[in-house]
N, C-alpha and C positions, 0 to 999 in steps of 0.2 A: 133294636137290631133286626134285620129283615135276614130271615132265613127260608130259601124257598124249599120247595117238599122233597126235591133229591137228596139236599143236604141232610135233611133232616132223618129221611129213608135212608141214608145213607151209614148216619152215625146212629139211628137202631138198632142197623145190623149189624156194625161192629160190635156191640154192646153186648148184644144177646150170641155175636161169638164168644165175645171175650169171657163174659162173664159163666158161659156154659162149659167151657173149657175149665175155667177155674175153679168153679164147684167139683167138674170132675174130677180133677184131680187132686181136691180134697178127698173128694171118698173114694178114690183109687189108692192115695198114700195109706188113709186110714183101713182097705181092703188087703192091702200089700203087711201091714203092720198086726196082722190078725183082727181086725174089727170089723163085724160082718154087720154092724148096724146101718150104713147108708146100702150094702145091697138089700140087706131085709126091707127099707122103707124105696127102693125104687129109684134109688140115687147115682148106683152105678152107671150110667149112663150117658151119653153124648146126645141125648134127642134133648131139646132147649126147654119143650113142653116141661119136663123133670125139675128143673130147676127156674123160670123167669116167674116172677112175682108181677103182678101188675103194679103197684105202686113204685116200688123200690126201680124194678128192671123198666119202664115204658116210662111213667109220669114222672119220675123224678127227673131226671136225664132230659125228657122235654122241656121240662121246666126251668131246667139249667142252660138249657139252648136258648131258648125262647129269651130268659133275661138276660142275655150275655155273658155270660161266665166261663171267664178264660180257661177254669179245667170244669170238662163232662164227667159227670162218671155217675154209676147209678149200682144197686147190688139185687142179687139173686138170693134165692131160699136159702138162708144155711144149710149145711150136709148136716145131719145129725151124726156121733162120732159118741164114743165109749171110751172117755179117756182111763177108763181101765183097764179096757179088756186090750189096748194096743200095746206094743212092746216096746221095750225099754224106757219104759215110766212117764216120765216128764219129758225127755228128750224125746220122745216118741210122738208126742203131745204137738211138741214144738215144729216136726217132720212133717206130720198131720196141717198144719197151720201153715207153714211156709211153702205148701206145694201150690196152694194156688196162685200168691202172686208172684213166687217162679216160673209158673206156667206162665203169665202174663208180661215177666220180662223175657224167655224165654222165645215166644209169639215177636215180641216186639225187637230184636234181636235176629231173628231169622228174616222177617220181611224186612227189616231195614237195610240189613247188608244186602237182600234182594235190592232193593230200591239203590243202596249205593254202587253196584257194580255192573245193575242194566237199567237205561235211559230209558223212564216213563212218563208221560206226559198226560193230558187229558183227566177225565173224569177218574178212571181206572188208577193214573198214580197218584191221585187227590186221594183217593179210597183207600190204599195202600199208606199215605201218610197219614193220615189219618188213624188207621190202625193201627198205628205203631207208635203216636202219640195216646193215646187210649187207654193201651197196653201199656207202658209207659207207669202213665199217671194211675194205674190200679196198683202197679207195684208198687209205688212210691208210697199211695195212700193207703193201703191193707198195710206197708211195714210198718206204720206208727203203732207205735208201745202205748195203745189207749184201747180199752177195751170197748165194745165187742172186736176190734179190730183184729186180725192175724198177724200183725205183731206185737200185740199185747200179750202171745203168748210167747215169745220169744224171753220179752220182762217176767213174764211170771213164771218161768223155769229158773230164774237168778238170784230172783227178788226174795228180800227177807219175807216173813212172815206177816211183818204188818203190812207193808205195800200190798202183797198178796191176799189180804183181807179186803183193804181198800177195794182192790180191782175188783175181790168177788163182787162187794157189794154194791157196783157201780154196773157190772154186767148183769145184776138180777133185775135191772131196770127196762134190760132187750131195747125194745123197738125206739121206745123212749131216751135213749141214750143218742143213739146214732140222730134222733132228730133234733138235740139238743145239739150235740155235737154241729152237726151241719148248720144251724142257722145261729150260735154261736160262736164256733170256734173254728169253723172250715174258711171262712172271711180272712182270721188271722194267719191261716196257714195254708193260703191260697198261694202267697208270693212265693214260699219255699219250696213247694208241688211244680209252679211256672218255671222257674229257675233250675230243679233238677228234671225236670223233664228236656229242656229245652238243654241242660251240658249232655245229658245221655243223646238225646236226638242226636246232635251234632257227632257226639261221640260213634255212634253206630251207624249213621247214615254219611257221616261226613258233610265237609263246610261247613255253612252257617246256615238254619234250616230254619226260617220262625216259625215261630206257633202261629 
C-alpha cells in the first residue's frame, strides 16, 4: 500500500491529538474525583510531550499504516490514577476510565457535524475526516471489556469476583497483553471496529461516508 508523507504526517497528528486529549482527561476526571496522583506525576496536562510514548504513539500506528490496516490507532503513556483515593469507589473508577474515550467520541462528534453542515474539500476536509474516523475507532476500541482496556473497567465494576480475579491477573501482564492482544486478537476484531465506525461515521457526518 503506497502512502505518501502528508498522509502519513497527517495521521500523526491526529494521533498525537487524539490520544493527548484522552489521557488528559483521564487525569482531569481522576483530578475532578479527588486524585491528585496524575497532577503529582506531571499528567495534568495538554502539552503531548506529557503523554506520547514512542513505540505505542509513533511506530505502532506507522506500522499499522505502512501494512494496510483498515483501522490506525496507536496508545499513549497511561495516567497513573489511585483507585482509592477517588470518589465513589468503583463507580469512580469506572468515571476515571470512560472519560478518555468520551473525550474521543466527543472530538469525533463535534468535527463531524462540522464537516456535515459546512462543504469541505481538499487536503483540509481529508484531515478533518480523518479525525473523526480516528476518534471514532479509539472509542470503539478503549470500550472493549478486555483489559488493560478502559472498558474493561466498566466489566470490572459488575463482574463477580472470579472474572474480576481473571481480569486482575491478565492486566499484571501490562505491556505484554496489549501486544498479544494486537497481533492475536485485533485481526478478529478488526471487522467489528470497520463496521461500527463506518454506522457512527455516516451517522454523525451524514450519507454514506467510507472508510
Amino acid at each position: 500500500m503506497h502512502i505518501d508523507i502528508i498522509t502519513l504526517v497527517m495521521y500523526l497528528i491526529i494521533l498525537v491529538i487524539a490520544l493527548t486529549i484522552h489521557e488528559f482527561c483521564h487525569a482531569w476526571a481522576g483530578h475532578l474525583l479527588g486524585d491528585v496522583t496524575a497532577k503529582q506525576h506531571g499528567r495534568l496536562t495538554l502539552n503531548p510531550l506529557a503523554h506520547i510514548d514512542p513505540l505505542t504513539t509513533l511506530l505502532l500506528p506507522i506500522g499499522l499504516i505502512m501494512l494496510g490496516s483498515p483501522v490506525v490507532f496507536g496508545a499513549a503513556r497511561p495516567v497513573p490514577f489511585n483507585p482509592y483515593a477517588v470518589r465513589y469507589d468503583k463507580w469512580g473508577v469506572v468515571l476515571v476510565a470512560i472519560a478518555g474515550p468520551l473525550s474521543n467520541l466527543a472530538m469525533a462528534v463535534v468535527v463531524g457535524l462540522y464537516l456535515r453542515f459546512v462543504p469541505i474539500s481538499g487536503i483540509y476536509g481529508q484531515f478533518l475526516l480523518q479525525f473523526v474516523i480516528v476518534n471514532l475507532a479509539f472509542f470503539i476500541f478503549n470500550m472493549i471489556p478486555f483489559p488493560p482496556l478502559d472498558g474493561s473497567r466498566v466489566l470490572y465494576a459488575i463482574a463477580p469476583a472470579s472474572i474480576r480475579d481473571i481480569m486482575d491477573r491478565i492486566e499484571n501482564y501490562g505491556i505484554v497483553v496489549v501486544f498479544v492482544f494486537i497481533l492475536f486478537l485485533f485481526p478478529l476484531i478488526t471487522p467489528f471496529i470497520t463496521r461500527s465506525v463506518q454506522f457512527l461515521l455516516n451517522l454523525i457526518v451524514g450519507g454514506s461516508v467510507g472508510l
